[in-house]
FIFI-536120 format. One record per residue (C-alpha): residue number from 1; x, y, z. Coordinates in nm, 3 decimals, padded with zeros to 5 digits, always signed. Layout:
FIFI-536120
NUM, X, Y, Z
...
//
This chain:
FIFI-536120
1, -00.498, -04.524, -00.918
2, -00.410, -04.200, -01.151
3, -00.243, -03.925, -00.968
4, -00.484, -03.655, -00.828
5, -00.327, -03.297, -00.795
6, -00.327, -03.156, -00.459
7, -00.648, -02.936, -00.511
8, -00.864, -03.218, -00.547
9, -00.663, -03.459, -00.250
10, -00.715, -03.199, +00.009
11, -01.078, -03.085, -00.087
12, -01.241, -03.025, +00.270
13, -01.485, -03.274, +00.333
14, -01.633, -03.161, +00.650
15, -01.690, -02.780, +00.791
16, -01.416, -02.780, +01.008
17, -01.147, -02.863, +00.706
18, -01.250, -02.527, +00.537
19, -00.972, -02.254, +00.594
20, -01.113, -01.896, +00.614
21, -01.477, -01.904, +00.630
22, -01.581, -01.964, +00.965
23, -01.860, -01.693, +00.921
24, -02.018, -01.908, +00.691
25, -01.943, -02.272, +00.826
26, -02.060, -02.178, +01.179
27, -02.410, -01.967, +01.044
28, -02.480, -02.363, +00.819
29, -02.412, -02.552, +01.140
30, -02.621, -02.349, +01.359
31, -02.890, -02.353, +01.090
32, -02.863, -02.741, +01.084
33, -02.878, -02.778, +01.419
34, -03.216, -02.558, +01.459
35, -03.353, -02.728, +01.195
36, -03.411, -02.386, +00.973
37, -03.280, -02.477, +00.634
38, -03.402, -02.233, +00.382
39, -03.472, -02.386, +00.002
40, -03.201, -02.165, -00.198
41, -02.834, -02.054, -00.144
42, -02.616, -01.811, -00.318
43, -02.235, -01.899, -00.249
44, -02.053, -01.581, -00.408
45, -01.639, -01.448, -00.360
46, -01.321, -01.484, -00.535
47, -01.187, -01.823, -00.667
48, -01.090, -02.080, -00.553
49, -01.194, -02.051, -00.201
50, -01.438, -02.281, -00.125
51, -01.760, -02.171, -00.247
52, -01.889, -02.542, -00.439
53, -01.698, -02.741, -00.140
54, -01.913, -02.620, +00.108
55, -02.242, -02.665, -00.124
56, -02.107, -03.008, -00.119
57, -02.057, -03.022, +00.268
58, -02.368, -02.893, +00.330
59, -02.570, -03.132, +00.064
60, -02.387, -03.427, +00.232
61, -02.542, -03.285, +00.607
62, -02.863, -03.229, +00.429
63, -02.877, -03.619, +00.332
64, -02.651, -03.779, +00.540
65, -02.838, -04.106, +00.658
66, -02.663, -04.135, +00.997
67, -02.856, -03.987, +01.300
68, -02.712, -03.673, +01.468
69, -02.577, -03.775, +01.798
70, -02.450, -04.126, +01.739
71, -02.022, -04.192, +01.796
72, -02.060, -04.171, +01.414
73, -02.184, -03.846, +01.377
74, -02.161, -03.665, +01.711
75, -02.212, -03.305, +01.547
76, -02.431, -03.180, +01.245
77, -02.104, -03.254, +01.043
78, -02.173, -03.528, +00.766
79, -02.054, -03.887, +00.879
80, -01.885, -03.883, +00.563
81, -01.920, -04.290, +00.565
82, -02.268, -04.363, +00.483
83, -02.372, -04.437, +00.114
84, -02.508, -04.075, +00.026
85, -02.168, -03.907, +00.177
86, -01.963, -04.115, -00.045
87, -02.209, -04.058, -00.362
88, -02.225, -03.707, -00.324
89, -01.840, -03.706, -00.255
90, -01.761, -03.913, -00.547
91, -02.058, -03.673, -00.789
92, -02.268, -03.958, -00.854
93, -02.534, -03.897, -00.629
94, -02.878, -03.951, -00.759
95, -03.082, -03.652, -00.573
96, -02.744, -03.441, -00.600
97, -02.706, -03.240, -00.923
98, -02.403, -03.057, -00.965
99, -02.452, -02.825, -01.299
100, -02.231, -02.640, -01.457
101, -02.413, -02.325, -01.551
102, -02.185, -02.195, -01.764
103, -02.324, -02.420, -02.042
104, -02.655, -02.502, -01.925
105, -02.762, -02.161, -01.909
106, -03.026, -02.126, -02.130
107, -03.413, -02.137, -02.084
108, -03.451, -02.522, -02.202
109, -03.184, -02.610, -01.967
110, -03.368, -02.448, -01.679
111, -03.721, -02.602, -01.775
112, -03.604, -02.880, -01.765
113, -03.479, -02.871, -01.428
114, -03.831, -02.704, -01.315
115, -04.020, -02.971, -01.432
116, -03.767, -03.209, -01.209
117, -03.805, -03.010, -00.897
118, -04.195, -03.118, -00.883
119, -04.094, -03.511, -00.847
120, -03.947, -03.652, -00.526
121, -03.596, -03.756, -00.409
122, -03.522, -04.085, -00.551
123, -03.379, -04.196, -00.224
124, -03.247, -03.920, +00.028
125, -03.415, -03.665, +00.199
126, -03.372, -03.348, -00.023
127, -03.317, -03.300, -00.400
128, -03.053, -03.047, -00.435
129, -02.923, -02.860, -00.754
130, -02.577, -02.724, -00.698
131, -02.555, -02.417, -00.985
132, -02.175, -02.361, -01.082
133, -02.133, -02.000, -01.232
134, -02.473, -01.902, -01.206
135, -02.390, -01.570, -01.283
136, -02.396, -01.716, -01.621
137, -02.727, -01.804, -01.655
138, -02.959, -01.623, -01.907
139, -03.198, -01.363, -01.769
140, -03.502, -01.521, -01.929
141, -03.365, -01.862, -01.759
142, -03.318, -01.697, -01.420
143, -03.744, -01.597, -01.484
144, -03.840, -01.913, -01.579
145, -03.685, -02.028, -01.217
146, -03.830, -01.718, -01.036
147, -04.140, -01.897, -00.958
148, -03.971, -02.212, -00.802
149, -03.772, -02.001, -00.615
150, -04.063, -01.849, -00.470
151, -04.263, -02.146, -00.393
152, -04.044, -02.440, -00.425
153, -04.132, -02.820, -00.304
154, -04.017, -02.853, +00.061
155, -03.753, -03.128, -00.050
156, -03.574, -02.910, -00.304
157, -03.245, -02.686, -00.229
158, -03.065, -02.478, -00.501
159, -02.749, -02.326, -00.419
160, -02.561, -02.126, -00.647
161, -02.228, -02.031, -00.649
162, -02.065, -01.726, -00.813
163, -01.784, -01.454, -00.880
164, -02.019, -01.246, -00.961
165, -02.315, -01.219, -00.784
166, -02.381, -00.862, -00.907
167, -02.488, -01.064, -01.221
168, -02.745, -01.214, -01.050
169, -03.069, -01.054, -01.098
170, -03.232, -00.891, -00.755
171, -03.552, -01.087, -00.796
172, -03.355, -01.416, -00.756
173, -03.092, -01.258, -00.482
174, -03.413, -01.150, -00.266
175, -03.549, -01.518, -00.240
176, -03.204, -01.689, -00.144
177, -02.948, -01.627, +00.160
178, -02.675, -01.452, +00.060
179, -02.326, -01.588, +00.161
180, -01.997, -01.344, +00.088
181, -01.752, -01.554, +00.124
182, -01.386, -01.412, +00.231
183, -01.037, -01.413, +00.036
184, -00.841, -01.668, +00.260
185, -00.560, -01.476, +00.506
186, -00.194, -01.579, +00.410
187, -00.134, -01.740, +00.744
188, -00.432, -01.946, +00.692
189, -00.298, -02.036, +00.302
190, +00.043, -02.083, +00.512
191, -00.073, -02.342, +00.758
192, -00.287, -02.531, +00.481
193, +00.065, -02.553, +00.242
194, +00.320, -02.685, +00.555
195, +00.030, -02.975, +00.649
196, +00.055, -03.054, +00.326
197, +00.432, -03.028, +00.307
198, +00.465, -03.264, +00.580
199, +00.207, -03.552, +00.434
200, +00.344, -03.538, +00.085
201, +00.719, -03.565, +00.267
202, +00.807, -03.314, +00.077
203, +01.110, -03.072, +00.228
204, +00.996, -02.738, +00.147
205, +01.206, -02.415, +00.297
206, +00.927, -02.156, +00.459
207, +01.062, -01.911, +00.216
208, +00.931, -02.108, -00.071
209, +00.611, -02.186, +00.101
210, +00.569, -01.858, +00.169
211, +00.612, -01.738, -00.184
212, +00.376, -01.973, -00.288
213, +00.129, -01.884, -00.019
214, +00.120, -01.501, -00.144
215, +00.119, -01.578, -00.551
216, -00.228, -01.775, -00.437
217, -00.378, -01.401, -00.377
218, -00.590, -01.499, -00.154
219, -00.725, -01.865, -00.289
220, -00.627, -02.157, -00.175
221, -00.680, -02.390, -00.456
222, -00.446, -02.137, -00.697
223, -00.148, -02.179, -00.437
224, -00.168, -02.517, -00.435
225, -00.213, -02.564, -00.810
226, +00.136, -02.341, -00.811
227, +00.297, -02.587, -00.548
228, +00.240, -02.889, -00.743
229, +00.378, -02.742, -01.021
230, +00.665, -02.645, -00.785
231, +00.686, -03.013, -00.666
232, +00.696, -03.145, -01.052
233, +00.973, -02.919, -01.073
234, +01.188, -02.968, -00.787
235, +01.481, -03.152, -00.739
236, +01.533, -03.492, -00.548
237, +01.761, -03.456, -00.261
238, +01.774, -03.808, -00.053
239, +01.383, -03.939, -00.240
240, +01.266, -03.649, -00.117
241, +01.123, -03.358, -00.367
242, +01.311, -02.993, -00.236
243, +01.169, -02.697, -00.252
244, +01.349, -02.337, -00.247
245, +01.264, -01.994, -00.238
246, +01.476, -01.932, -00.565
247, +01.351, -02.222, -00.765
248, +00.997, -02.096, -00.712
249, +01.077, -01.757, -00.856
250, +01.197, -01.898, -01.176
251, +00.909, -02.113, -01.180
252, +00.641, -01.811, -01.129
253, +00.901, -01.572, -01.314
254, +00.928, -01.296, -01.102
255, +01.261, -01.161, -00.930
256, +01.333, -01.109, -00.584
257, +01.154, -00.777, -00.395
258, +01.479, -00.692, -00.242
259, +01.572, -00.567, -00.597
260, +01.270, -00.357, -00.555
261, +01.385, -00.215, -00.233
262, +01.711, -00.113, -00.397
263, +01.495, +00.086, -00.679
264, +01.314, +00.282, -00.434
265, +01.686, +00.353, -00.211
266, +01.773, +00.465, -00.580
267, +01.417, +00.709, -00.665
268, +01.500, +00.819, -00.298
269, +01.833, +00.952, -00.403
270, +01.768, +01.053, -00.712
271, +01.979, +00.826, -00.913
272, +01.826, +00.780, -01.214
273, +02.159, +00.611, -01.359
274, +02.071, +00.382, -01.052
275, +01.725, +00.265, -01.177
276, +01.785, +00.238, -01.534
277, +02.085, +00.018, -01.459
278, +01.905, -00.176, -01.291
279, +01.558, -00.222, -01.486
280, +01.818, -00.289, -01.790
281, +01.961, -00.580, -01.588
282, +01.578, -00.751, -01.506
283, +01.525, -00.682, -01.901
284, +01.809, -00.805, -02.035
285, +01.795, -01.154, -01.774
286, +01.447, -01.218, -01.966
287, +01.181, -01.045, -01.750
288, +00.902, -00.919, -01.937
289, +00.830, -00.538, -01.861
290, +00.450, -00.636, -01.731
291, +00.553, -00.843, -01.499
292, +00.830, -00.664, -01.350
293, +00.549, -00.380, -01.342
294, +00.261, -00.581, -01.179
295, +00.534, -00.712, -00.883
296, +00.633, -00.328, -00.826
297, +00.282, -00.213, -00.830
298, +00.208, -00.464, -00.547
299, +00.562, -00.403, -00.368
300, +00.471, -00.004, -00.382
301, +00.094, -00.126, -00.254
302, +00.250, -00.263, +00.073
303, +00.511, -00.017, +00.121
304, +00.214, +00.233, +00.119
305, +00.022, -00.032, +00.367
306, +00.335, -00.021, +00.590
307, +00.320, +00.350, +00.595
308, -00.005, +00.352, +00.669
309, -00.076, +00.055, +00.959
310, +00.300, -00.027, +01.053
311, +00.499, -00.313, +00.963
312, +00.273, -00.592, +01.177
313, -00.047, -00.425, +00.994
314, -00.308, -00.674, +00.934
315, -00.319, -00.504, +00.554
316, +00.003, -00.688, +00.467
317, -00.058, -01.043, +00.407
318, +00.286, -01.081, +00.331
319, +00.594, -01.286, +00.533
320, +00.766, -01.135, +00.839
321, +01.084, -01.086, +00.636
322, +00.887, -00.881, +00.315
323, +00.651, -00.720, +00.581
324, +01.024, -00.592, +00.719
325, +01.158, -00.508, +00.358
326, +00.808, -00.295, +00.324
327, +00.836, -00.129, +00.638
328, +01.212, -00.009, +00.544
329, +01.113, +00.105, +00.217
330, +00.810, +00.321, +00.358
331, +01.054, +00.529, +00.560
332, +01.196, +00.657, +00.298
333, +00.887, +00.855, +00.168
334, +00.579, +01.039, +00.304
335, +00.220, +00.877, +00.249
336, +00.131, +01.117, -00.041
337, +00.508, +01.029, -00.209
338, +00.384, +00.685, -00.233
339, +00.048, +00.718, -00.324
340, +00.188, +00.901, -00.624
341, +00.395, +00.659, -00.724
342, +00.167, +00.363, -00.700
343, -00.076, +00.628, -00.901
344, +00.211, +00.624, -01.176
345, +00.300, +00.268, -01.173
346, -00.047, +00.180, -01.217
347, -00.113, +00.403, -01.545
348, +00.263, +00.242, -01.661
349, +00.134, -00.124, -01.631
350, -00.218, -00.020, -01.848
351, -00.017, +00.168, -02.089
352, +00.245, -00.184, -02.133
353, -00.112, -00.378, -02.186
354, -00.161, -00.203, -02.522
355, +00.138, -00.063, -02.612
356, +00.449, -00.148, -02.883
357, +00.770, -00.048, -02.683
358, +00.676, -00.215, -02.286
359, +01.024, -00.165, -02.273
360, +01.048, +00.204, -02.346
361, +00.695, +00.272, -02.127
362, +00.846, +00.062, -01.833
363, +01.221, +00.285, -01.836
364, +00.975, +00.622, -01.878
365, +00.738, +00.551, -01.560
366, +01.067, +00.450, -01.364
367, +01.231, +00.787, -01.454
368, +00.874, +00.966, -01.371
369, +00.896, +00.848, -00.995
370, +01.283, +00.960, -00.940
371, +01.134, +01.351, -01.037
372, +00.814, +01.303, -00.905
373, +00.923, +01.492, -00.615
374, +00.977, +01.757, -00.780
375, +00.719, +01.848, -00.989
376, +00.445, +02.081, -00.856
377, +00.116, +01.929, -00.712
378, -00.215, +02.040, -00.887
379, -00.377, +02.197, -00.642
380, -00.110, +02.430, -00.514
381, -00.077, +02.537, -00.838
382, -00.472, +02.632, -00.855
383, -00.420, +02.791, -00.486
384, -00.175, +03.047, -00.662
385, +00.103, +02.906, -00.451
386, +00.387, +02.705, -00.588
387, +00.595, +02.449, -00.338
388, +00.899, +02.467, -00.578
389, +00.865, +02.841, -00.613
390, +01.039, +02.994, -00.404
391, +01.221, +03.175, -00.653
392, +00.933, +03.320, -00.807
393, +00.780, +03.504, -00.506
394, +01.092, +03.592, -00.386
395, +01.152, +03.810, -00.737
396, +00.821, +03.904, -00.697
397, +00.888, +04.067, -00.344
398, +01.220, +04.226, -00.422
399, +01.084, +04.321, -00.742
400, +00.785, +04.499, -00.545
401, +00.989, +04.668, -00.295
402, +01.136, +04.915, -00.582
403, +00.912, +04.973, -00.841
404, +00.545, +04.793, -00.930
405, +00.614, +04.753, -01.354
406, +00.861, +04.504, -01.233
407, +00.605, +04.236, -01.139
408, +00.493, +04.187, -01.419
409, +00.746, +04.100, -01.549
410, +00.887, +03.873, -01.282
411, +00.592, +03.687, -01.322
412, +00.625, +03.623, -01.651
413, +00.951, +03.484, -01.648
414, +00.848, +03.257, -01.345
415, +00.556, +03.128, -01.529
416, +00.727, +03.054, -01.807
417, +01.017, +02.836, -01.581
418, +00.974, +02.471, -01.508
419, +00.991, +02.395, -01.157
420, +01.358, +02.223, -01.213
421, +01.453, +02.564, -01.354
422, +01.265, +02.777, -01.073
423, +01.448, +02.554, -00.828
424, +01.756, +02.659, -00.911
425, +01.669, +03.020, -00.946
426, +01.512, +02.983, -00.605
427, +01.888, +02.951, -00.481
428, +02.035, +03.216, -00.689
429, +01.774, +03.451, -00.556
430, +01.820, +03.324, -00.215
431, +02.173, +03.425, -00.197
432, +02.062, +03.799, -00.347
433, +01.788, +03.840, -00.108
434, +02.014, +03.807, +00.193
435, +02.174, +04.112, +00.107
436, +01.888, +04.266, +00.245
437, +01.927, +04.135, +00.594
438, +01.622, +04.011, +00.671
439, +01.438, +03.705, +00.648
440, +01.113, +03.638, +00.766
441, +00.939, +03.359, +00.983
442, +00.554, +03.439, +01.045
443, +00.226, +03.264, +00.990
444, -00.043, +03.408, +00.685
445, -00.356, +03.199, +00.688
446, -00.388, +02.857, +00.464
447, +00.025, +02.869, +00.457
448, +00.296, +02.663, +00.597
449, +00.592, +02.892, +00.773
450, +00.842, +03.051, +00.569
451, +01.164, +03.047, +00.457
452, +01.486, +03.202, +00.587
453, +01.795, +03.339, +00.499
454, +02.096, +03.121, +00.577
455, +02.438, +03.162, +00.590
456, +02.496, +03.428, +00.371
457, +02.254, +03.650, +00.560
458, +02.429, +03.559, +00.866
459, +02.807, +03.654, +00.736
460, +02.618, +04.017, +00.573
461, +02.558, +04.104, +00.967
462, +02.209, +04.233, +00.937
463, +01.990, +04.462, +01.182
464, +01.758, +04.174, +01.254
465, +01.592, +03.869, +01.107
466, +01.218, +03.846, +01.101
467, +01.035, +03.497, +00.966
468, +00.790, +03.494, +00.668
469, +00.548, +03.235, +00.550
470, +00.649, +03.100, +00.192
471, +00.540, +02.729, +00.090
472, +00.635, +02.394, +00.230
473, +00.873, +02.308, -00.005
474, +01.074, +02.637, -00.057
475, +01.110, +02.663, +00.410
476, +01.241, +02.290, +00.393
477, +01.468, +02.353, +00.090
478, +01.610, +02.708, +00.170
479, +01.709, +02.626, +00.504
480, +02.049, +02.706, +00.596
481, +02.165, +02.741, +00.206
482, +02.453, +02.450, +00.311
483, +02.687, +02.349, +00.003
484, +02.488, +02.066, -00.199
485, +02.855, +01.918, -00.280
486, +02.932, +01.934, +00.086
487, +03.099, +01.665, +00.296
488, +02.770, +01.460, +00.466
489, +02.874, +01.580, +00.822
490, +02.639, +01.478, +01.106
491, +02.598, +01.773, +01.273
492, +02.609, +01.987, +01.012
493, +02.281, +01.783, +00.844
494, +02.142, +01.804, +01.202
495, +02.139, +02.162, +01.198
496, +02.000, +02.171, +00.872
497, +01.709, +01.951, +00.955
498, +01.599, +02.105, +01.272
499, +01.607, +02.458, +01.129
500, +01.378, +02.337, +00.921
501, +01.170, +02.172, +01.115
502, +01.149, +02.486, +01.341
503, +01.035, +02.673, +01.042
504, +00.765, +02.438, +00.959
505, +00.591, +02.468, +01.279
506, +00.735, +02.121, +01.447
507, +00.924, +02.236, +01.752
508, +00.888, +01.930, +01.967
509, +01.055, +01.739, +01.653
510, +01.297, +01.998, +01.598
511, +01.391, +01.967, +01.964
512, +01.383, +01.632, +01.964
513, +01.596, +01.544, +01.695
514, +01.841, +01.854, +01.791
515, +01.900, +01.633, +02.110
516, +01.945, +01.289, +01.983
517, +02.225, +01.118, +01.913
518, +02.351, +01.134, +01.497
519, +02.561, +00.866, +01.345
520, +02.620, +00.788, +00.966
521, +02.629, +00.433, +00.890
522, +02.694, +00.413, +00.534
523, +02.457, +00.499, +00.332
524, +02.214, +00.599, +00.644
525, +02.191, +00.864, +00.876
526, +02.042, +00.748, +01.243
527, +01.916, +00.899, +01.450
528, +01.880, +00.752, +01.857
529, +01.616, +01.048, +01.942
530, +01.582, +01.071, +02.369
531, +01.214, +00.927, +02.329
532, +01.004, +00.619, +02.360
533, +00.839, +00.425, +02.034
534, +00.507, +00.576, +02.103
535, +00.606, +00.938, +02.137
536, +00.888, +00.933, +01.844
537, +00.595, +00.786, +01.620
538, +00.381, +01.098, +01.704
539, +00.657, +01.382, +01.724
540, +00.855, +01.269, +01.385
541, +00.542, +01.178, +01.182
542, +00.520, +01.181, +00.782
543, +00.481, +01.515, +00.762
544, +00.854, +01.597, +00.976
545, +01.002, +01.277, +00.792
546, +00.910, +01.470, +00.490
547, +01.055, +01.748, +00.559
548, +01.384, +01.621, +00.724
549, +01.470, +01.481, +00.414
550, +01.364, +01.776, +00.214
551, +01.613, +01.936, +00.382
552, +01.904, +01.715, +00.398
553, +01.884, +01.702, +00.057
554, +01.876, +02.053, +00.042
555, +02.202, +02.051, +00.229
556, +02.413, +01.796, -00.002
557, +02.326, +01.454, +00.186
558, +02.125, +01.220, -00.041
559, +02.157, +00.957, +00.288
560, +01.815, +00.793, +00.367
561, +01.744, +00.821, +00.758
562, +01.640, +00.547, +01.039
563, +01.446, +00.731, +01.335
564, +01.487, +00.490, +01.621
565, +01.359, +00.527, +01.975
566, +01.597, +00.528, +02.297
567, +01.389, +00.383, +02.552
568, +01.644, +00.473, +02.837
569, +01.615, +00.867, +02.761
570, +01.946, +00.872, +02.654
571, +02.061, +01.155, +02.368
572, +02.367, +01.331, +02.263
573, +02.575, +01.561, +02.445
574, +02.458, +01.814, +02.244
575, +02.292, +02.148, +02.431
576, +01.969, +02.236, +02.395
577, +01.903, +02.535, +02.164
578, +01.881, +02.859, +02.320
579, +01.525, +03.000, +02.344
580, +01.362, +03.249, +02.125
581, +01.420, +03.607, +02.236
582, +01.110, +03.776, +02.295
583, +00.985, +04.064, +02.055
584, +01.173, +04.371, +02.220
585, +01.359, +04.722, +02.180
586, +01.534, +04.801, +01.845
587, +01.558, +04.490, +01.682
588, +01.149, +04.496, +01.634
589, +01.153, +04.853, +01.500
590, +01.418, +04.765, +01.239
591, +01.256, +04.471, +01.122
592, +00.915, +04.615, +01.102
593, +01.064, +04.932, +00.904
594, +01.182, +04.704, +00.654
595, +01.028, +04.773, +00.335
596, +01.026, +04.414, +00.215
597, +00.862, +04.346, +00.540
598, +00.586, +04.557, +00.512
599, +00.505, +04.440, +00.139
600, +00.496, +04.088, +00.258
601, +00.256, +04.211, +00.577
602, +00.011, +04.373, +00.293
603, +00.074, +04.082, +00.078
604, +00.003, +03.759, +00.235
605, -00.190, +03.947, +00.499
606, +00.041, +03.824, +00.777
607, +00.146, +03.933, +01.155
608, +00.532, +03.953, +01.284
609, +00.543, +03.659, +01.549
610, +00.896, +03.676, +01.652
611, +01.191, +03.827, +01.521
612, +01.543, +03.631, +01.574
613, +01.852, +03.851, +01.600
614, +02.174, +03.675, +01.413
615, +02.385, +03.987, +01.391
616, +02.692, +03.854, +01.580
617, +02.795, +04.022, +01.895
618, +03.078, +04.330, +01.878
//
């Protein structure tokens, strides 16, 4: 007998055998069982995932010969032994018609099967047309069937199956039942490949199947078209046909997603050497630039579904071991940094589709995620307030607080700057506007808390320090005005962070993380915070994750960070920060005599909320 690829081997032959649509196997049993089968079917969903097997199932319950109830057939399931099982199975069943519609889909075609609907089954009980791609079918064939539809013999059934059943017009949808039929899970896919593994005694490595059970995207007959392939390919090892995890990528041609990981550890850094290196190294190994875009786009996708659900998320239909990878690369950005960057990737991978240089496209939209953090969002650009900057308002206000022609002016300038430029403006001006003394923390309506004068407003020994709101990005970037080039000290990044964090309005995290216990491990700062899972997920959420890293970059330490929970309470020995000090005595009158105060009162419309003194004592 001629070889028969796995697809056609392990076609399901009874309800039971189909993977993934138990909604629609247990709704045709039930409706077997009470005797209520209706006269047309549409079977629609993605490939490859069972729609025509179960019109075949259910044509061999619908004719079966052997009486429900016998040892033979216990259940409504189809004996699968008597002569119309084995016709049907084998397509030559007289009073089972299996069309393809895709070429008979014209109006003769259809006539022609009218005018055979009006005679009698041959032999079984029903005559049943099974309707490949009917989606296919002409719209003046799908009239000339409207009426048969409607008032059909009692011992005909059409069932249809589609991809498309949008195609189908509403006058024929509205005189069938309607089956959806799901994408099958990965565990499902899984399960299906290892059975199969172990009856073809074939020694596969779960890696492997599991790379074979995600390129099937959700059908079950593509991953096992890609596994034989995989076993034609594989080499012997004792008779027996071995399958690897590496082999299969060669195979499929597409590289590992740890190198994927490493590109994002690089965009999170800022290392654009980093990521050209390495998109040179896919290129030059014989990767072509849509693939290599296609697997990020979906690597990116499940990062973002790790943010989103967690790493055991029911959205990744993924392995343990990539559904750990994901979860590792989602800490390193908020939900909104990802979303941009699978916004990006996807416009890179049309542009490849149509473009000369994929090469050239593929090295640009790399580059675009490394300084996507720093370019300003849309709409805080339309709300008149910039997140990069800082620079510009604070010109704006010192610029105010002498003369009014000078705004102008200022504004000019700061229009005309890019936001790389205005950034580092905003720390030139940062270090000029803590001559002044004062730096403000309070809260104007529709804006994050402000930012504050570090160190150098610290060593000029001012009257008092009063907060003022300025946007997100300048509070978590101006925070302590650290050294970039500084050495990555622990405590000193600490510092940084929670000062921040205190700025932005997250005081639990800020206290939180000001108690827990710092340690740089290479490349990683972590963090052992005094709380348990549940709480650390709700105190350091995307928005302080954001932020923290915000402003350890701010301070000179590119390090990623790993928030982990310390079930046991315990922290660091460091004490907890001294309270706020009330608004009282001199320290309020100087800081509300301030002139650039005042202007940033009648500015942003704001109120004083506390005002920290950092003169240090005589």
């Amino acid at each position: 007998m001629a070889y028969q690829v796995l697809a056609r081997k392990y076609r399901p032959q009874r309800f039971a055998d189909v993977a993934g649509q138990e909604h629609v196997t247990r709704t045709l049993l039930n409706a077997l069982a009470q005797g209520r089968i209706a006269h047309g079917y549409i079977f629609s969903g993605h490939r490859g995932i069972g729609k025509t097997t179960i019109a075949r199932i259910l044509a061999q319950a619908l004719n079966c010969r052997t009486a429900v109830g016998t040892p033979e057939r216990p259940t409504q399931e189809p004996c699968g032994t008597c002569d119309s099982c084995q016709e049907i199975r084998a397509g030559n069943a007289v009073d089972v018609l299996e069309i393809d519609a895709a070429t008979n889909r014209g109006i003769d075609e259809i006539r022609e099967l009218r005018e055979a609907a009006r005679y009698s089954p041959a032999r079984d009980k029903y005559k049943i047309w099974i309707l490949d791609e009917a989606h296919q079918i002409t719209d003046a064939a799908f009239n000339a069937l409207l009426k048969t539809l409607e008032e059909p013999p009692e011992h005909v059934v059409f069932m249809m199956a589609t991809t498309q059943p949008e195609d189908i017009p509403q006058t024929i949808r509205s005189r069938c039942q309607h089956f959806s039929f799901h994408a099958v899970k990965f565990d499902d896919i899984l399960a299906q490949l290892r059975a199969i593994a172990v009856q073809e005694e074939i020694d596969a490595e779960d890696a492997a199947l599991a790379l074979l059970a995600e390129a099937g995207d959700g059908s079950m007959r593509d991953a096992l078209s890609i596994m034989d392939q995989a076993i034609a390919s594989a080499p012997l090892v004792n008779g027996k046909a071995h399958l690897e995890a590496e082999q299969i990528r060669e195979l499929m041609g597409s590289v590992p997603n740890a190198v994927y990981e490493r590109l994002l550890e690089a965009i999170s850094a800022g290392e654009t050497s980093t990521v050209i290196e390495e998109t040179n190294a896919l290129l030059n190994a014989g990767n072509s630039p849509a693939a290599l875009a296609r697997q990020f786009v979906r690597y990116l996708r499940n990062a973002l579904m790790a943010k989103i659900g967690g790493e055991n998320s029911d959205l990744l239909q993924i392995s343990a071991d990539e559904r750990a990878r994901a979860a590792r690369s989602a800490l390193l950005f908020s939900e909104e940094d990802l979303t941009r960057f699978l916004q990006v990737m996807l416009r890179t991978f049309d542009d490849l589709n149509y473009r000369q240089e994929q090469r050239f496209h593929l090295e640009l939209g790399l580059v675009k995620l490394v300084h996507l953090e720093r370019l300003l969002p849309v709409e805080e650009l339309l709300s008149g307030v910039q997140s990069s900057g800082g620079a510009m308002q604070s010109s704006e206000l010192r610029a105010q607080s002498t003369e009014r022609s000078a705004i102008s002016d200022q504004r000019s300038i700061a229009q005309r700057t890019s936001p790389f430029e205005a950034d580092r403006n905003r720390r030139i001006s940062g270090k000029a506007a803590a001559g002044t003394g004062l730096a403000a923390t309070t809260a104007p309506r529709a804006l994050s808390p402000a930012e504050t004068v570090g160190r150098a407003a610290a060593e000029a020994k001012p009257p008092a320090v009063v907060g003022l709101a300025e946007p997100e990005s300048a509070a978590t970037e101006g925070a302590l005005a650290l050294a970039p080039d500084a050495a990555p000290d622990p405590e000193r990044i600490r510092d940084a962070v929670c000062a921040a964090l205190a700025r932005e309005g997250h005081e639990t995290a800020a206290e939180a993380l000001h108690q827990a216990a710092w340690s740089l491990q290479g490349n990683t700062f972590r963090v052992m915070a005094p709380l348990r899972k549940s709480m650390l997920a709700l105190t350091v959420n995307a928005e302080a994750e954001t932020i923290c890293r915000k402003a350890a970059r701010a301070a000179g330490a590119t390090q990623k960070f790993i928030f982990e929970p310390s079930e046991n309470g315990a922290a660091s020995s460091t004490p907890t920060r001294p309270a706020t000090a009330p608004l009282q005595g001199s320290v309020q009158e100087a800081a509300m005599e301030n002139p650039l105060v005042r202007k940033t009162q009648e500015l942003f419309q704001a109120e004083i909320r506390s005002v920290l003194d950092l003169r240090e004592p005589n």
